[in-house]
N, C-alpha and C positions, 0 to 999 in steps of 0.2 A: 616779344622782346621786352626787357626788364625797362621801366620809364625812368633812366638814371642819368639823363645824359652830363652830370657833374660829373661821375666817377669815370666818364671815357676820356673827358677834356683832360683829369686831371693825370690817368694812367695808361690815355689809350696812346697812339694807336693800337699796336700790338704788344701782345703780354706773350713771353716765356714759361709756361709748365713746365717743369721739367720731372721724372715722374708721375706722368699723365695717363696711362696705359688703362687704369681702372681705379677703381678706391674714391679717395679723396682726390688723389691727383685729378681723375677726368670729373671729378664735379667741380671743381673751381674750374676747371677747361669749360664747362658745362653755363656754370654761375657766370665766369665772363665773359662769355661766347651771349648772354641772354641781357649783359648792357653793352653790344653792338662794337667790343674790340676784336680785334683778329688776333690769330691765335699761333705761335710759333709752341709744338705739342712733343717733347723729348720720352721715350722709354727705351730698355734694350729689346723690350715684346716689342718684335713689328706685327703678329698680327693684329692685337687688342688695342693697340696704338692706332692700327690703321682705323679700325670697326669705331674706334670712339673719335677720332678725328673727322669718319664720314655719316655718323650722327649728328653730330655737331652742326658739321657743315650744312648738311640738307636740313636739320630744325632751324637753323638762324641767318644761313644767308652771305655768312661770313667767308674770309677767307684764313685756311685753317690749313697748317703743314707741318704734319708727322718725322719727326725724323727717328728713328732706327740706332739708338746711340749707347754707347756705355757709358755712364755719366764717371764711369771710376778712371776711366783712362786718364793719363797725365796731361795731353795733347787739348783737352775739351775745349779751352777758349780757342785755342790754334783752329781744330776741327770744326767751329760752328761760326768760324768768321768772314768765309765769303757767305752762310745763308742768312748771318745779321748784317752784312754790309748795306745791302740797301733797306731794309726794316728799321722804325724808330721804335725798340723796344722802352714800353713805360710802367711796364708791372712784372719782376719776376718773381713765381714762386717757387720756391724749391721743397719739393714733397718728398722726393727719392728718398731709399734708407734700407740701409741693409740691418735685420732687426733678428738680430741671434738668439734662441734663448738655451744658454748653455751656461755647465760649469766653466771658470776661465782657463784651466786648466785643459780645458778637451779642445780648445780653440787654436786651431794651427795659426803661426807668427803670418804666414798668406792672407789666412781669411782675414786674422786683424787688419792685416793693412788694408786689405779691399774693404771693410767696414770705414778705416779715417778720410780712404780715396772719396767714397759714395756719401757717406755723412756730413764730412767735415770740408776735405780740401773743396772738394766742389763745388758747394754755395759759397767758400769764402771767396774763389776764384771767379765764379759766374755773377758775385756782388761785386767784386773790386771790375768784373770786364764790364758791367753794364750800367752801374752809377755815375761814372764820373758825365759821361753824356746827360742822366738824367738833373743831376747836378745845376751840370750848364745850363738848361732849358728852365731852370727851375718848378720841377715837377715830375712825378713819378712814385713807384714803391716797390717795396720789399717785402716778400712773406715768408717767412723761415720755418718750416715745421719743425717745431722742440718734440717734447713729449713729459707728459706729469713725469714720467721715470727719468729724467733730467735733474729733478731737485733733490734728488735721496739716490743714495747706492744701494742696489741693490744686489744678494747673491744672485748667479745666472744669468746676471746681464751686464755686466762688470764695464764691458767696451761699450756695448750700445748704450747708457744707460751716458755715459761721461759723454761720446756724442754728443748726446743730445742735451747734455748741459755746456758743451760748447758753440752747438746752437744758438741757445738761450743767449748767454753772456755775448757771442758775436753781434746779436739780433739789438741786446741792451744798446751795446756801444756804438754802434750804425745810427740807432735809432740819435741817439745825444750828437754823434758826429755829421748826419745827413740833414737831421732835422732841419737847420736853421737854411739851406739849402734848399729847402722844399718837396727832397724827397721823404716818403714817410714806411718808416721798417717795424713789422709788427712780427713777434715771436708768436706761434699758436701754439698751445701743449694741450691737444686733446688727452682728453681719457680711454674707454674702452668705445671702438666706433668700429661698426656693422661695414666692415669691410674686407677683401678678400685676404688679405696680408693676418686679419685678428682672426679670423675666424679658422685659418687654419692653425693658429697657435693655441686655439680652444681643447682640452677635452672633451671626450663626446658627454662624460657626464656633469661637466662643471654649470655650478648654478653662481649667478651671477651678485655679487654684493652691490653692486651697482645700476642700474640702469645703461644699457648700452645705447648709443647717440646711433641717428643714421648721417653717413655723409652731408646728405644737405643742410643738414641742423647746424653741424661744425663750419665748413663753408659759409653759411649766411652769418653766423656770430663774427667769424673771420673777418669776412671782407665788409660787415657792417662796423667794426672795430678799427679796419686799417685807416689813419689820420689820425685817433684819438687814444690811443692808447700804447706802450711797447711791447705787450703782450697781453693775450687773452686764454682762459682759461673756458671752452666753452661748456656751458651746463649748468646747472647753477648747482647739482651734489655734488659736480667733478672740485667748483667751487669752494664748496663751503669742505669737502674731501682733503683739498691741500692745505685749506687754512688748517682743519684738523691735524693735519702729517707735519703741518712745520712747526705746531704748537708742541710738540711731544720733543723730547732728550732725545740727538740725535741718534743715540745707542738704540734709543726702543722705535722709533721710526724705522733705523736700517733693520731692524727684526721683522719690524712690521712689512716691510715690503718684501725680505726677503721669502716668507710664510706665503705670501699671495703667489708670488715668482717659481719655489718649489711644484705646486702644483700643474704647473705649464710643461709641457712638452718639449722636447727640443725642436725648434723651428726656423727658419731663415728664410724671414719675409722682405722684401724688395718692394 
C-alpha cells in the first residue's frame, strides 16, 4: 500500500470511479485502492467491472463496490442514492466517454445525445450531487477527464472533441468556485495512452508521432497534480505538443489535427 496517508485524510474515505471497468478508469480504482481508500467502482461492463473490482480488493484490502450502471441514463444521481447514503464519498473521478471517430454528418441525432448524456451531463450532475457535502466538511476532490482533442476542433470528432472541451471549462470553473472551500478539481487531458478504448481506434499499420503513455504514468501525473494545479497535461511531449498546437493560427491547427483524425478508423470507445 502507497505510504500517503495525507491524500486519504484529505480525499478518503471512499472515492467514486465512475468508468472504471478497465483503462485508465481501473488504474486510478488501482492508484487509490494502494493509498488505503475504498472504493464505490461504476461501468455498464459488469463483468470487467466485477474482475477489476475483485483485484483490487484481494491486492489491498479495501472495501470495494462494483455497480453495473449506465452512466448516460437521466435518473444517475436518483439511481446511486440509496448506495451513497451511507458512504462519505471524498474523491470523484469521472473517466466515462463515449469517443466517436466519425464524419459529423454520419452520426445519428441518438448517438449524439448519448455522447452529451456520458460526457457531459454526468460529471456535471455527479459534481453538483457529491461537492456540496465535500464543501461542508471542507475537503475533498474532483477529476474530470478532458482530452488534448478538447482545445482544437477537429474533423471526425466534431461532438467528442467539444465534450471534452466542456470538460475542461467545467473542470476551470469548479476548480475557482470550490477551491476556496477546500475542495480541489483538477482537469486531466491525456494524450495518446495504452489503453483499451486507443488501441482499438488504432490502425493496424499506424506508426505513432508521439510516444504513447501507459495508464499508470497518466494516473500518477494525475493524482500527484490534484491540489496544485486546474489541469494537467501528462507527458512532458504531450506538453510541449499543445503548447506547439496553441501557438499556430487557429486555421492551420484545426488542419493540423484534422490530417492526424483522417487517419483513424471509425470507432466508439466507452
Amino acid at each position: 500500500m502507497t505510504n500517503d496517508p495525507g491524500f486519504r485524510t484529505k480525499y478518503g474515505p471512499c472515492a467514486l470511479v465512475a468508468g472504471a471497468a478497465v483503462g485508465l478508469g481501473a488504474e486510478y480504482a488501482r492508484q487509490i485502492a494502494a493509498r488505503g481508500i475504498d472504493l464505490v467502482l461504476i461501468d455498464r461492463d459488469e463483468g470487467p467491472l466485477r474482475a477489476t473490482a475483485d483485484a483490487i480488493r484481494a491486492a489491498h484490502g479495501i472495501d470495494v463496490l462494483p455497480l453495473a450502471l449506465e452512466l448516460g441514463r437521466l435518473d444517475l444521481v436518483e439511481a446511486l442514492a440509496p448506495t451513497l447514503a451511507d458512504r462519505q464519498i471524498g474523491l470523484l473521478v469521472y473517466n466515462a466517454a463515449i469517443g466517436t471517430v466519425a464524419p459529423f454528418l454520419e452520426l445519428a441525432p441518438a448517438h449524439l445525445d448519448a455522447m452529451l448524456a456520458v460526457n457531459c451531463r454526468a460529471p456535471m450532475q455527479l459534481a453538483r450531487a457529491l461537492t456540496p457535502a465535500m464543501a461542508q466538511r471542507g475537503r475533498g476532490g474532483v477529476i474530470l477527464m478532458s482530452s488534448m482533442s478538447g482545445n482544437i476542433g477537429s474533423a471526425q470528432l466534431a461532438a467528442y472533441a467539444a465534450s471534452k472541451a466542456f470538460t475542461l471549462v467545467l473542470a476551470d470553473a469548479l476548480w475557482a468556485e470550490l477551491g476556496p472551500s477546500g475542495v480541489d478539481v483538477l482537469a486531466v487531458q491525456p494524450g495518446s495512452t495504452r489503453t483499451p478504448g486507443w488501441l482499438s481506434s488504432q490502425p493496424a499499420d499506424a506508426e505513432q508521432a508521439l510516444p504513447v503513455m501507459e495508464p499508470a504514468e497518466v494516473v500518477g501525473e494525475a493524482l500527484a497534480a490534484l491540489g496544485s494545479e486546474p489541469l494537467v497535461i501528462p507527458g512532458e511531449l504531450n506538453r510541449q505538443g499543445a503548447a506547439a498546437l496553441a501557438a499556430l493560427p487557429r486555421k492551420q491547427a484545426i488542419r493540423f489535427m484534422s490530417r492526424i483524425t483522417a487517419a483513424l478508423l471509425r470507432t466508439d470507445r466507452r
